[in-house]
C-alpha positions, 0 to 999 in steps of 0.5 A: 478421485481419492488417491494418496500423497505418493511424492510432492513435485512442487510447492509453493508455500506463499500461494499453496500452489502444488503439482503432487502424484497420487498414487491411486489403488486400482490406477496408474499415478495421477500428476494433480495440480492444485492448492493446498496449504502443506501437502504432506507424503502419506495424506489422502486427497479426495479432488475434483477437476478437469484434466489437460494436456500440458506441453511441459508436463503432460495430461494433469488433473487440475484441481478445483477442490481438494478435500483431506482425508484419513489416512486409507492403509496402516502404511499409509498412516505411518508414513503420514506421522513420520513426513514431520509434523511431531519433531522426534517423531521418526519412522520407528516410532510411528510404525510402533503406533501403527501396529499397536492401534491400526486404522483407529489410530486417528480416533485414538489421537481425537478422543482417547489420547490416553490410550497412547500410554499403551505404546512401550517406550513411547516418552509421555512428552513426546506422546503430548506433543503427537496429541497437540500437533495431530489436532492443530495440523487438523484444525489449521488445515480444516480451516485454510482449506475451509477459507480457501474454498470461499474465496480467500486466499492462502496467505490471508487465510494463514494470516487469520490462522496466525492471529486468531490461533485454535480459536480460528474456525470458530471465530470465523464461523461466529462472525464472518464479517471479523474477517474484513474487519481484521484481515487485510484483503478480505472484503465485506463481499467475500464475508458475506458469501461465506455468512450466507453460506452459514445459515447468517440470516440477511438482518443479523445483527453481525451483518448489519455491522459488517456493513457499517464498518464495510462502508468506513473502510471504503470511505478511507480507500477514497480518502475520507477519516470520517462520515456523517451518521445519515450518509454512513446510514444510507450507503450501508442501506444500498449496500445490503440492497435496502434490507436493513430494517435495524441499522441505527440500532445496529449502529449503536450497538457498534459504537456501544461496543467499540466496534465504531467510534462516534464524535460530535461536532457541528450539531451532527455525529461523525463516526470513524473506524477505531483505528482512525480514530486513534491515529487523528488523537495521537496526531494530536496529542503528540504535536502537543507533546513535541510542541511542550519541550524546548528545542534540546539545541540551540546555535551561540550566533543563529545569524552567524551561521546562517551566513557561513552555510550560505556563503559555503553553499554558494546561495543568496536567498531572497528575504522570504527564504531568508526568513524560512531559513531562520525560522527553521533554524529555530523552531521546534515545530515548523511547516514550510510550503511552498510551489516549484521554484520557490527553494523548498530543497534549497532551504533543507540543504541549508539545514544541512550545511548549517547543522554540519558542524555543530554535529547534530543529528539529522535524519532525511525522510519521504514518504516514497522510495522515489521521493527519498531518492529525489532527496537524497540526490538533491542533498547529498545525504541519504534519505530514507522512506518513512517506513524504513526509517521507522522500521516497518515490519510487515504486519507487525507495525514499526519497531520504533515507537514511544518506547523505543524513539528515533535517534536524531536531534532533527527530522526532515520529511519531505513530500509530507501532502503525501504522508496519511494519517497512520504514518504520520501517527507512527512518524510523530510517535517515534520522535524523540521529545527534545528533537526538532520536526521540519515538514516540507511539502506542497500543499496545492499538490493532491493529499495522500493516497491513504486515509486523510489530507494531513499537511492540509489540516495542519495548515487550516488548523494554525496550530502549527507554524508555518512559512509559506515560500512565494518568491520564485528563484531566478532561474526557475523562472526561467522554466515554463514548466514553473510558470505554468504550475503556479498559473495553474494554482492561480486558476490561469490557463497555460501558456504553450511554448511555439513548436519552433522554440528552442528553449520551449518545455510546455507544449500543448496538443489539441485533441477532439476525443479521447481516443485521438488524444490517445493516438496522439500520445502514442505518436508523441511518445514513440517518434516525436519527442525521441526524434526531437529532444532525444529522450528514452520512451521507457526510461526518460517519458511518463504518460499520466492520464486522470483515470484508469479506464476509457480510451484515453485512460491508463488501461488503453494506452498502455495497451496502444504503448505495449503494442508499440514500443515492447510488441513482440516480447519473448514472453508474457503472460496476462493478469487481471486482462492486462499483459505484463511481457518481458521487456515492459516497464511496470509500477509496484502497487503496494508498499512491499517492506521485505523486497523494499520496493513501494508504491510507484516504484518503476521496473522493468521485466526481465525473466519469466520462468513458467515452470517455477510460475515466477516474473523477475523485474529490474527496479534501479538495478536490483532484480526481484522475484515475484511468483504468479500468485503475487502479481497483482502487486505490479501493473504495466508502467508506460502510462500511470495515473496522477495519483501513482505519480505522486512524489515521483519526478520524470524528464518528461510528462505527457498528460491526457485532459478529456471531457470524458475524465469527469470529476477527475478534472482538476486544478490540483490534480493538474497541477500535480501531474505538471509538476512532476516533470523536470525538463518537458511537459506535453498536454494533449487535451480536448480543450473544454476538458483543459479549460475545466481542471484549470478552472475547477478549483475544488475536487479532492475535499475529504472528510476528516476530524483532524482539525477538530481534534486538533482545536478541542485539544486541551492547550498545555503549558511549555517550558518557556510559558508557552502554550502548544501545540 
């Protein structure tokens, strides 16, 4: 069906979501729903679709291609020049424009834009903005649409169109595969449609990269920095379907070309995406630079004001925390680590109170917006997430920097096992030379989701000082949950509080499959724990699970939990095969900086508004906004994974251990999932499938080079005679 613009009814500039009505010659007005990047009154549409019945808006042709075309009609024409793609060019001017080239006006814009100069009155530089505009209009929307119909998305495809300019279409026309390399969200799959589409033949060079590279960034999705030459060989080879005939030639053409970066080491070659490469380097060479400028503090009396922020505290640490505490209070550089119980936080509100009076400037930071409201509640001063303190700015990095350094005499980052190697790139970048760098963590607890394990390999590698909390403070002993947690760590099964104890908080249930430990879950989240302890299903009880799919994984009992607990919602709507109803609790997925909601924040859905195709969540009393096309950011909550729980602490965790969970099973992820919660934990497990995660000490071993990076780094002189990091 070709038409024109008559009016747009609805659009959504994020997705390109449109309800427009086209105006047809010969027809009635047509209601078309579809993608377009700026529709504009007076263009020209050719689409093709299916019609359907709406109950809001009646029969609607729903558009599965659109493709722009010339203006049909001199009027046509003006209209579209006037609807405000040239400031300063009004209605008048275009209908002079009109008149004086009809119908070739478009070539005229192309080809022989001199002629403009044809046009009385018609400013030159006017006429020169009308000539550029016609041309990246036409070039820019060529290109989304170009994108769109092969799969990537509006928002992405502009994100190529903003960083690559007029340059776009050719680019991407050259190299598919850039598109995966440099555009967040486009896959190698998606790439290597649209390359097969363009005649790229299967053994391209360009293609053999884009596989190479494809392979790297998966590693880091799993975690890894790095991979060996021969497994980064063999898994592009399965993933172009073993047709890759020049793959080492193609590999090192890549790290010729700086496509790839290469490092020996231990006899073989370990190669990384450039920017991880990087990242671990300036981990590196940064420690080194912190590490070679005194501390710009220092205390008259060290001991005397330990003892006063004690005393104002209330605290009398053991001597291990004790001696923590003096080295913090000293040190340029420190880790310290340490189980549940052993005064971690304790030793940070010491820092704080001893600090307080000489004025010191002291910045509290956590790598997640739970974890930096954890800290904030347990010290009584504000907390920040890296990246607002860092100053995010989604797609453009952080706008504090080397150049432009944090303002702070100390910085505390809590929760660092989950701080990955980028942030912990921008974080050291940021620091200024003469501040102090406190990292406090867990190191038994599950590294970063994103690329790298960095606490650990700061830990492995000695090249940072560290104190290691072991004594257990009294009344956390009291606490079978802390028990427990480092019986874990030892390798040692739990010991299960009797159901008629009172004072009982880790209780274990024995299931046979997963899918009775799934119905026991229910039940216990439900009726048992409410009925018993009087906890909220929704605000006070997370379910954590391994792993996503199976009949005791996330996906499943969410489903038996909605069906429960939010049965009848008022409205819902389904996403990627799971609801998301009015009344749900769901999880953010992904940091998102300009709604500073992140990943593993909870919520709950309050509105959804299918004329405006938007879902409203409540997350700690802000309510935002989220249109249809963005709700793969958010997923259904009552259940989550161990890993989306990381830095998060509930009142009480009910976990599910099953055979059918595999390699998921082990004493790190147990351990995580156990110390997430404050007040009651609930193991429902098949007891082999307990019995393996507290035995299997392993799982999670990533591959990395920071540790290498950190060893071959050349030592340097401190002030003091030193040498660092």
């Amino acid at each position: 069906m070709v038409g024109t613009i008559g009016r747009v009814i609805f659009h959504r500039p994020e997705s390109g979501y449109s309800v427009l009505r086209l105006d047809r010659s010969g027809g009635p007005p047509v209601t078309l729903v579809g993608t377009l990047p700026e529709p504009r009154e007076g263009e020209r549409l050719r689409a093709r679709g299916t019609w359907r019945d709406d109950p809001a808006w009646g029969r609607q042709l729903v558009a599965t291609s659109l493709e722009i075309l010339p203006p049909g009609s001199p009027e046509a024409l003006a209209a579209y020049l006037a609807s405000g793609i040239v400031p300063g060019l009004g209605p008048k001017t275009a209908a002079k424009l009109v008149a004086r080239f009809g119908e070739v006006l478009p070539e005229v814009l192309e080809r022989s834009p001199e002629r403009l100069a044809e046009v009385k009155g018609l400013p030159r530089g006017l006429a020169e903005r009308l000539v550029a505009a016609w041309r990246s209009h036409r070039a820019g929307r060529d290109l989304l649409l170009f994108l769109h119909a092969h799969g990537v998305g509006l928002a992405r495809a502009r994100a190529v169109l903003e960083a690559w300019g007029e340059d776009a279409f050719e680019r991407v026309t050259r190299d598919p595969y850039a598109l995966a390399r440099e555009v967040p969200g486009v896959g190698f799959r998606t790439a290597d449609t649209l390359a097969r589409r363009l005649g790229i033949e299967e053994a391209a060079p360009v293609r053999l990269v884009g596989a190479l590279e494809e392979v790297l960034r998966r590693a880091a999705e799993d975690g890894h920095t790095t991979l060996d030459r021969p497994t980064l060989i063999e898994e592009a080879r399965a993933l172009l379907d073993g047709v890759a005939p020049d793959l080492e030639l193609a590999l090192d053409r890549a790290i010729a070309e700086g496509l790839l970066v290469a490092t020996p080491e231990d006899g073989g070659s370990w190669i990384q995406l450039p920017e991880l490469a990087r990242a671990e380097e300036a981990i590196a060479r940064e420690l080194a630079r912190l590490a070679a400028v005194p501390l710009g503090w220092r205390f008259a009396d060290p001991e005397a004001t330990l003892e006063l922020a004690l005393a104002k505290l209330g605290l009398e640490p053991a001597p291990g925390q004790r001696a923590a505490l003096r080295a913090a209070l000293s040190s340029k550089l420190l880790i310290v680590t340490g189980g549940p119980g052993t005064g971690k936080t304790t030793l940070v509100r010491a820092i704080l109170a001893a600090l307080e009076e000489p004025g010191l400037r002291v910045a509290l930071a956590a790598p997640t917006g739970r974890a930096a409201k954890r800290l904030s509640e347990s010290t009584g001063r504000e907390a920040r997430t890296l990246h607002r303190l860092l100053e995010a700015e989604p797609g453009r990095g952080f706008r504090r920097h080397r150049g432009r350094p944090l303002e702070c005499d100390l910085l505390i980052v809590d929760e660092v096992s989950m701080v990955d190697t980028l942030l912990m790139r921008a974080t050291l970048e940021a620091l200024p030379d003469g501040a102090a760098l406190l990292l406090v963590g867990d190191a038994d607890q599950l590294p970063s989701v994103g690329p790298g394990q960095v606490l650990a390999d700061l830990l492995e590698s000695g090249r940072v000082p560290t104190v290691r909390l072991a004594e257990i403070f009294r009344q956390a002993a009291e606490s079978g949950i802390v028990r427990n947690a480092h019986r874990i760590h030892r390798g040692e099964l739990p010991e299960f509080s009797r159901g008629e104890d009172p004072a009982g908080d880790f209780f274990g249930i024995k299931a046979s499959s997963g899918e009775e430990a799934a119905a026991r879950i229910v039940e216990l989240v439900v009726e048992r724990i409410p009925e018993r302890f009087g906890l909220d299903p929704w605000a006070d009880i997370q379910v954590l699970s391994p792993v996503n799919r199976g009949p005791a994984g996330v996906r499943e009992l969410n489903r038996l939990l909605q069906a429960r607990l939010n049965p009848a919602p008022a409205d819902a709507i389904e996403r990627a095969g799971q609801r998301l109803g009015v009344g749900d609790k769901v999880m953010q997925l992904a940091n998102d900086y300009e709604r500073e909601v992140y990943n593993g924040d909870l919520g709950r859905i309050t509105a959804i508004d299918r004329a405006g195709r938007t879902v409203e969540v409540v997350f700690d009393g802000r309510p935002l906004t989220y249109g249809f096309d963005e709700l793969e950011a958010l997923a259904p909550a009552f259940a989550a994974t161990v890993h989306k729980a990381q830095g998060s602490e509930y009142p009480a965790v009910v976990l599910a251990l099953c055979r059918a969970h595999g390699r998921m099973l082990t004493r790190r992820l147990l351990y995580t999932a156990v110390t997430r919660a404050r007040r009651l934990v609930v193991l429902v497990a098949e007891p082999t499938a307990l019995d393996r995660a507290v035995r299997e000490g392993g799982g999670d071993t990533r591959r990395t080079l920071l540790r290498h990076r950190l060893a071959v780094l050349q030592e340097r002189p401190t002030n003091d005679g030193k040498r660092g990091p």
